[in-house]
C-alpha positions in Angstrom: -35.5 4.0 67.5 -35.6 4.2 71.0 -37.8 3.8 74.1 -39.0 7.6 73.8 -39.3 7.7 70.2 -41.3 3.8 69.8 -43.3 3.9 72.8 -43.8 6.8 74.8 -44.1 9.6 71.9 -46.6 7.8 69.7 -49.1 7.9 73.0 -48.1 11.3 73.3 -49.2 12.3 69.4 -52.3 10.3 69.5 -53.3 12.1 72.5 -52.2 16.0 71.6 -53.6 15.2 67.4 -56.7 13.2 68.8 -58.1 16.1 71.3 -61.7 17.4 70.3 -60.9 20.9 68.4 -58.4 18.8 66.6 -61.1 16.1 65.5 -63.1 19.1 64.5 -60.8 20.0 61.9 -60.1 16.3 60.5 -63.8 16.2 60.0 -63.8 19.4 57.7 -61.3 17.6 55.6 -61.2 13.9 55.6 -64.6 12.9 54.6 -63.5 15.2 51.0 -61.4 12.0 50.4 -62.4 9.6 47.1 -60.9 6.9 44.8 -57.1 5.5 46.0 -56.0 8.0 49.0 -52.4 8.1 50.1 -52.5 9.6 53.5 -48.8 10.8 54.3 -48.4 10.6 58.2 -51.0 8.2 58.7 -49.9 7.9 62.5 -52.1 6.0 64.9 -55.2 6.3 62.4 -56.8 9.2 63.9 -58.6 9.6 60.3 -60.1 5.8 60.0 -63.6 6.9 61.4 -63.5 10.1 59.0 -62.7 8.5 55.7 -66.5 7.8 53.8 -66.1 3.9 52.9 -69.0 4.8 49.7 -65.9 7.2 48.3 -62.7 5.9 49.1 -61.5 2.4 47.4 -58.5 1.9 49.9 -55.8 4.2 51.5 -51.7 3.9 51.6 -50.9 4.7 54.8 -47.7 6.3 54.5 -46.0 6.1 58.1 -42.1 5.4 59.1 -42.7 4.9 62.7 -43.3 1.5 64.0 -44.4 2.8 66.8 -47.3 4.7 65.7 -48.1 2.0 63.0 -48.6 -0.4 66.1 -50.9 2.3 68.0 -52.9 2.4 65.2 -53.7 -1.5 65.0 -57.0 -1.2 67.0 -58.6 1.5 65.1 -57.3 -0.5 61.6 -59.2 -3.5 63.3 -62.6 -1.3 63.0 -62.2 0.3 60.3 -64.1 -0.7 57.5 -61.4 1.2 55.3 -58.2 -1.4 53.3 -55.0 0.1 54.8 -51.8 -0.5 52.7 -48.9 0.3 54.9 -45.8 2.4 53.5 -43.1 2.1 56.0 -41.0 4.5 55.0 -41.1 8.8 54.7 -42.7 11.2 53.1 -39.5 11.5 51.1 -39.5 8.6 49.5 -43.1 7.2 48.3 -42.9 4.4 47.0 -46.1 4.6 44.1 -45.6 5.2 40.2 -46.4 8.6 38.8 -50.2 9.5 38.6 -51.3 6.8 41.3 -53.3 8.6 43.9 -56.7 10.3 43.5 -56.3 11.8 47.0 -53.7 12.9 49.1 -54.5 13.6 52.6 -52.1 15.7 55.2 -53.2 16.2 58.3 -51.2 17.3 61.1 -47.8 15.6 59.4 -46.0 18.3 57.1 -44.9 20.1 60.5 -43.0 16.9 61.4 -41.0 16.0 57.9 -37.6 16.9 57.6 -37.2 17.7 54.2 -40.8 18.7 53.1 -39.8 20.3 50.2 -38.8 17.1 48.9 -42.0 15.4 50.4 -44.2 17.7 48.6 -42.4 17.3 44.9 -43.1 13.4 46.1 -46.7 14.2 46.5 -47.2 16.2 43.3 -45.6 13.0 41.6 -47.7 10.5 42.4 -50.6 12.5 42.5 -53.3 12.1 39.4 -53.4 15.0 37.1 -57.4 15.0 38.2 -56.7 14.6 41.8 -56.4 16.8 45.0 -54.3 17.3 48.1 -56.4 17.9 50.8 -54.5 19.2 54.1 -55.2 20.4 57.5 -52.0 21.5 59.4 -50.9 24.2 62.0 -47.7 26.2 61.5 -47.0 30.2 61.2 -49.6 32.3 63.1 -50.0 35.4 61.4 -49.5 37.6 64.5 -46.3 38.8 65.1 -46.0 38.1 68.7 -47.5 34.7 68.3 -44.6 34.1 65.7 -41.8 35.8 68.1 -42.7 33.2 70.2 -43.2 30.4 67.8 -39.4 30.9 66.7 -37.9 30.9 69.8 -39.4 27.8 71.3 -39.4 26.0 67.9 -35.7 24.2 68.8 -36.9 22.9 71.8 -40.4 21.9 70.5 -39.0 20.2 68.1 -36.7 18.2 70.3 -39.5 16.6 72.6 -42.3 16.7 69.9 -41.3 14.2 67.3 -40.0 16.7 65.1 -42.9 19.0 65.0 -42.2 22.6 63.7 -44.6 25.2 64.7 -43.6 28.0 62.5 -43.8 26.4 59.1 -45.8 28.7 56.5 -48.1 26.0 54.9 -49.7 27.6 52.0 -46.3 28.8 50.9 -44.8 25.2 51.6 -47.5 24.1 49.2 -47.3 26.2 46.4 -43.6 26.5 46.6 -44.0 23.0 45.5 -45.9 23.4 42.1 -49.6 23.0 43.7 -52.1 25.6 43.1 -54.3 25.8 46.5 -58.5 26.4 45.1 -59.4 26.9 48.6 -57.8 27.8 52.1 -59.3 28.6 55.3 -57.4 29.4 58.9 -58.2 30.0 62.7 -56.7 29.3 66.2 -58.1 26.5 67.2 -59.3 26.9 70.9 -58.3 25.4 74.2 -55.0 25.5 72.6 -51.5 26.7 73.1 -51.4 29.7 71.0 -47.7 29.0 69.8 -49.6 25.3 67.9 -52.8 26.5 67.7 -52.7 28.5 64.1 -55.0 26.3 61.3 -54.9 26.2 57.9 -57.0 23.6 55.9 -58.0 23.6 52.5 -57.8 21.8 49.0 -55.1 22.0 46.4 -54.0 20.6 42.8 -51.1 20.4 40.2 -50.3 23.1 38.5 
């Protein structure tokens, strides 16, 4: 990876997925997390602080960039939460079937490639019993909004890390075999419209 990519995007993500209205949504979803949690796009551990140490046993962070896994060493340092580190994507997890009682996706499913593939991944290794909680922005359901989402989406994704902004998540998610059992959404404020549509919820296997 290069300079950009190692260095000067991972500061870049902290700051834009770490901003208070941002943190506000994390905390209506993280602290839902119990038993073995793989956390797909762990990033710089913007979740640590969220994660209720009574609940959760320990967490696979699954993260590919060196770069972010090296931003995150502070907040690791704190947290009272065992991080197992997954270098690779959220195409290829590397855990047996059945293994996780939690899957957490925050702010990530924007930035894989194939996410399709990704999902299948986390409906594999997920328990029968367990859930996949997520909080991501993507598609806003205005039309406007999404003119513009579509047209700046090439170039977003270009200097953004691979971020997509007009990614329809609930139909990402159940076009993967999960049934979503709850689902709420908003524009988050004191931010861009075009990355400001939320949608946070709970899912299982179907």
């Amino acid at each position: 990876m290069g300079f950009y990519e190692n260095r000067v995007l991972p500061r870049l993500i902290d700051k834009g997925c770490g901003g208070p209205p941002v943190m506000k949504q994390r905390e209506k979803i993280v602290p839902k997390a119990h038993g073995r949690v793989l956390e797909v796009g762990m990033g710089s551990g913007l979740n640590l602080g969220l994660y209720d140490p009574n609940q959760v046993e320990f967490v696979w962070g699954l993260e590919p960039s060196e770069g972010m896994r090296r931003h995150a060493e502070p907040r690791l340092a704190e947290s009272p939460i065992e991080v197992k580190w997954l270098s690779l994507p959220g195409e290829e997890i590397p855990l047996e079937d059945d293994s996780a009682d939690t899957i957490l996706l925050t702010f990530t499913l924007c930035t894989i490639p194939d996410f399709n593939r990704a999902l299948e991944q986390m409906r594999r290794v997920l328990k029968p019993t367990g859930q996949l909680l997520f909080c991501e922005h993507g598609e806003a359901p205005d039309p406007s909004i999404q003119k513009w989402q579509n047209r700046i989406n090439p170039i977003w994704k270009k200097i953004a890390g691979g971020c997509n902004l007009n990614r329809a998540i609930p139909s990402c998610i159940e076009g993967a075999g999960f049934e979503i059992q709850e689902l709420d959404s908003m524009y988050l404020p004191n931010t861009p419209r075009i990355a400001a549509f939320n949608y946070w919820g709970a899912a299982v296997t179907r």
